[in-house]
SETOR-653890 format. One record per residue (C-alpha): residue number from 0; residue in one letter; x, y, z. Coordinates in Angstrom, 2 decimals. Layout:
NUM  A  X  Y  Z
...
This chain:
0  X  3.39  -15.23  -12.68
1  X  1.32  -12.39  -11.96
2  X  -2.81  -12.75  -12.66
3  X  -4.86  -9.48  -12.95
4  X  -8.66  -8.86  -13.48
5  X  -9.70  -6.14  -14.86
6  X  -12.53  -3.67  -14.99
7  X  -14.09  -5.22  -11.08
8  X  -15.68  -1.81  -11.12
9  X  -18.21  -3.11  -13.27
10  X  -19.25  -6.01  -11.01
11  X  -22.20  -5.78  -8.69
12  X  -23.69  -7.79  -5.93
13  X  -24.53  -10.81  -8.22
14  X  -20.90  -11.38  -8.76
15  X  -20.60  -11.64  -4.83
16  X  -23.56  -14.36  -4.41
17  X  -22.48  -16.98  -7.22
18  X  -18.41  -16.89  -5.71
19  X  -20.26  -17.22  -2.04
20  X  -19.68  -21.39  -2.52
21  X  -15.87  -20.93  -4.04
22  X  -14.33  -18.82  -0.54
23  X  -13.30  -20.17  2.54
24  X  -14.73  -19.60  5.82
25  X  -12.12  -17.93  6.60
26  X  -12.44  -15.48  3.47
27  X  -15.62  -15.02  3.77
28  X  -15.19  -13.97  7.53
29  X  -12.72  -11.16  6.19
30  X  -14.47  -9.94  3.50
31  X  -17.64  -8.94  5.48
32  X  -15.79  -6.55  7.62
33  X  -15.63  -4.19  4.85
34  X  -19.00  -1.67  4.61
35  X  -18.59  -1.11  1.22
36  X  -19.50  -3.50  -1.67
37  X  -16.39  -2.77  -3.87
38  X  -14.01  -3.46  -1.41
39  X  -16.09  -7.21  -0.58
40  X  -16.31  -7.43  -4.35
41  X  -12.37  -6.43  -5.00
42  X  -11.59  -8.91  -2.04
43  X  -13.62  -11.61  -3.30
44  X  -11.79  -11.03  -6.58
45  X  -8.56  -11.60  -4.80
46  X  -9.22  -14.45  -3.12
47  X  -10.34  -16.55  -6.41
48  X  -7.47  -15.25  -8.44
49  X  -5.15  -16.65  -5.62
50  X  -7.55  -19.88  -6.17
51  X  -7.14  -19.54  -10.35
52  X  -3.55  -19.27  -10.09
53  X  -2.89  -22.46  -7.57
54  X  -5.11  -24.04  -9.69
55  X  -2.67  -23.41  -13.38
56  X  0.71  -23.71  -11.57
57  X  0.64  -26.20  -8.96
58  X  -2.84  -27.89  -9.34
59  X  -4.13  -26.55  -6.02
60  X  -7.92  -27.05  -6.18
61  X  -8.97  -26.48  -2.15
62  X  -9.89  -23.56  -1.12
63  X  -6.59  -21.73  0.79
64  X  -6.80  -21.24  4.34
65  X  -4.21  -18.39  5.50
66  X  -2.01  -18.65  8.44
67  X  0.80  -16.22  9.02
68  X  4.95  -16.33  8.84
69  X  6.87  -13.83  10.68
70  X  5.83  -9.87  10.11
71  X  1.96  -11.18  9.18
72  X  2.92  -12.22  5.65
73  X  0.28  -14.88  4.92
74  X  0.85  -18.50  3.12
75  X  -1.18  -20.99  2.12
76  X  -1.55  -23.73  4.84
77  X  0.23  -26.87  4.08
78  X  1.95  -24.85  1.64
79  X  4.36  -22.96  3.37
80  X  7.08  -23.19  0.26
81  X  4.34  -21.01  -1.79
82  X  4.91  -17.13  -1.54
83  X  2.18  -14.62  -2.63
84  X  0.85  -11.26  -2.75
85  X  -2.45  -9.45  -3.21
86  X  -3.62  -5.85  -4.32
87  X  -6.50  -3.80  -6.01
88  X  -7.69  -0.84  -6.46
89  X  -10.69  1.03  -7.81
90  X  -10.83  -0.91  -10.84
91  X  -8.00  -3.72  -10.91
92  X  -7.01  -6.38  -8.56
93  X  -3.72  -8.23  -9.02
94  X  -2.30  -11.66  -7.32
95  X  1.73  -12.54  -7.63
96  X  2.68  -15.87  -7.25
97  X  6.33  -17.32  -6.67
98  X  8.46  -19.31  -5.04
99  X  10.32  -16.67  -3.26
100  X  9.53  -14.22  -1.10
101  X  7.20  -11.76  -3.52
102  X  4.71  -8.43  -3.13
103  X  2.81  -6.46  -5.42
104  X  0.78  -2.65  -5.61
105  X  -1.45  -1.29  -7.67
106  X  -2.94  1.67  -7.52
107  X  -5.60  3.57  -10.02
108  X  -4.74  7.35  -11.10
109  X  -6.23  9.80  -9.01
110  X  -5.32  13.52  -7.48
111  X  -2.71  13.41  -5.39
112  X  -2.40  15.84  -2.36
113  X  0.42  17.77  -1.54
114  X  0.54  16.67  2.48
115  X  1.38  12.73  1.35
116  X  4.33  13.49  -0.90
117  X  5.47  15.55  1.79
118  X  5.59  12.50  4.71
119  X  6.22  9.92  1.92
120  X  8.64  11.37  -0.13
121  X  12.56  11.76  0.25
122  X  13.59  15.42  -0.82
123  X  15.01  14.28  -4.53
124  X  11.96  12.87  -5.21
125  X  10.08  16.11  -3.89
126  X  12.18  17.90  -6.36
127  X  11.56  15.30  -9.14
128  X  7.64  15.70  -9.08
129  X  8.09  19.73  -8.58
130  X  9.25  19.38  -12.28
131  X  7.21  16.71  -13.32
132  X  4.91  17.34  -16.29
133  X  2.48  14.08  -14.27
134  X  2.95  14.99  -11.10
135  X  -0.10  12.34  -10.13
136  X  1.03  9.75  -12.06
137  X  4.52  9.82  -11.16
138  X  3.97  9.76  -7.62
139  X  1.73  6.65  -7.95
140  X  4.77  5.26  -9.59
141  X  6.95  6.30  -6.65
142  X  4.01  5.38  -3.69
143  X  3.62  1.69  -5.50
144  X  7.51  1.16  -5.31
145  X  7.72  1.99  -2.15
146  X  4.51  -0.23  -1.01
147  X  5.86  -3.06  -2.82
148  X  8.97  -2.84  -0.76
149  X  7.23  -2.35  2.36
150  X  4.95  -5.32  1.65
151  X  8.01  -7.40  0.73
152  X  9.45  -6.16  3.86
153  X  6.37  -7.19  5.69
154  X  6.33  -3.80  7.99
155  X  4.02  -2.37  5.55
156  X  2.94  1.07  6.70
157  X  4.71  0.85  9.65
158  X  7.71  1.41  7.47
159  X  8.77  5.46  7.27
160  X  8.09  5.74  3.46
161  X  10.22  8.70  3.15
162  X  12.76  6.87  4.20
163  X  12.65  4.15  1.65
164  X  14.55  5.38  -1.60
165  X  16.33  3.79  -4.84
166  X  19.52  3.30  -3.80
167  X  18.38  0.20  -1.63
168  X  19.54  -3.18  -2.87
169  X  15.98  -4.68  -3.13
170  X  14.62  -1.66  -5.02
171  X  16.45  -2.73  -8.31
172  X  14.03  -6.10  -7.92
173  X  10.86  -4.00  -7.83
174  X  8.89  -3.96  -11.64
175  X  7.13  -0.84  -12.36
176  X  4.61  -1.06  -15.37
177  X  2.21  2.02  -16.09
178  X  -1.13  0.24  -17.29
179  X  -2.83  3.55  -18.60
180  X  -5.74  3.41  -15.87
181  X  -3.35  2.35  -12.98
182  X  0.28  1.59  -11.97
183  X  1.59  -1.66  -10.83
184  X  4.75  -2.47  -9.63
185  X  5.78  -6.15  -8.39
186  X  9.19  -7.57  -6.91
187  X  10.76  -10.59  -8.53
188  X  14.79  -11.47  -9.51
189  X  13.82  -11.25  -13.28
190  X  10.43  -9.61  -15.15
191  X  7.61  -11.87  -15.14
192  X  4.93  -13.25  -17.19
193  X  1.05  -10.95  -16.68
194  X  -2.11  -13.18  -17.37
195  X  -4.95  -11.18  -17.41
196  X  -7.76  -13.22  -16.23
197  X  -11.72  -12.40  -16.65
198  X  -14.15  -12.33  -13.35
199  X  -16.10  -15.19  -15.31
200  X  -13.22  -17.08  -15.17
201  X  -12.61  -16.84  -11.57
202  X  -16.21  -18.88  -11.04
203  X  -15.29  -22.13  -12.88
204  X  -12.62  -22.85  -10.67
């Protein structure tokens, strides 16, 4: 299934001191590294959908501590056999969950510069967004492809992106939905299930 709040851009600090009590040590730890408040609130957000969706499809109700398989891809301790994936962005945050390997991007429209569809981009898909009527929102259709794979990977951004192109086998796994203020794209065998779940939720687990 894949769980997605959104609208976190409308959150604010409160939101951050009630879900203090429903994150790890371990989460919380993380999300103070970041300076800014939406990131802390987006990864906050992350963290109890993770929670929210244990909770509805396995009845999981501690708190997930995260260690690490091979490549840094992180499971749930003591639940190894669980496979996940987390992502937001300005105003969305989305959690996969499966019992395979899995990843998920999302990414909110915005102007895209010329000098990262250069490096990220093979030359047919350089060609493709030269004629594109949405250049932007194409290439965020094309950038959260090729994250997905990279995060399914788990090489992430060490991965050449322009490099990574349709005709490989795992690309015909990877979803692609256009959600009007972003673009998410998942990998799974088959098209899966979206709950969309409501930051008031997320503090009643």
């Amino acid at each position: 299934m894949i769980y997605i709040a959104e609208h976190t851009d409308r959150l604010d600090g409160s939101f951050l001191e009630k879900s203090q009590e429903l994150l790890s040590w371990q989460r919380r730890e993380y999300i103070g590294q970041y300076a800014l408040e939406s990131d802390r609130i987006n990864g906050t957000v992350a963290y109890l959908l993770l929670r929210y969706a244990l909770a509805k499809e396995y009845g999981i109700k501690e708190k997930p501590i995260f260690e690490y398989r091979e490549r840094g891809k992180p499971y749930c301790k003591g639940y190894e056999n669980i496979y996940f994936n987390m992502s937001h962005c300005k105003n969305a945050v989305v959690c996969i969950l499966s019992d395979k390997n899995t990843a998920a991007d999302i990414m909110d429209i915005r102007k895209i510069r010329s000098g990262i569809i250069r490096r990220s981009c093979t030359e047919e898909e350089k060609q493709f967004l030269l004629s594109s009527t949405q250049p932007d929102r194409d290439f965020i259709k094309i950038w959260t492809r090729k994250e997905c794979y990279s995060k399914f990977d788990g090489r992430g951004l060490l991965l050449d992106f322009s490099e990574i192109n349709e005709n490989m086998p795992e690309m015909k796994c990877i979803h692609t939905l256009d959600c009007g203020e972003y673009i998410l794209s998942y990998y799974s065998e088959k098209p899966v299930k979206r709950i969309a779940v409501k930051a008031e939720e997320l503090l009643e687990i």
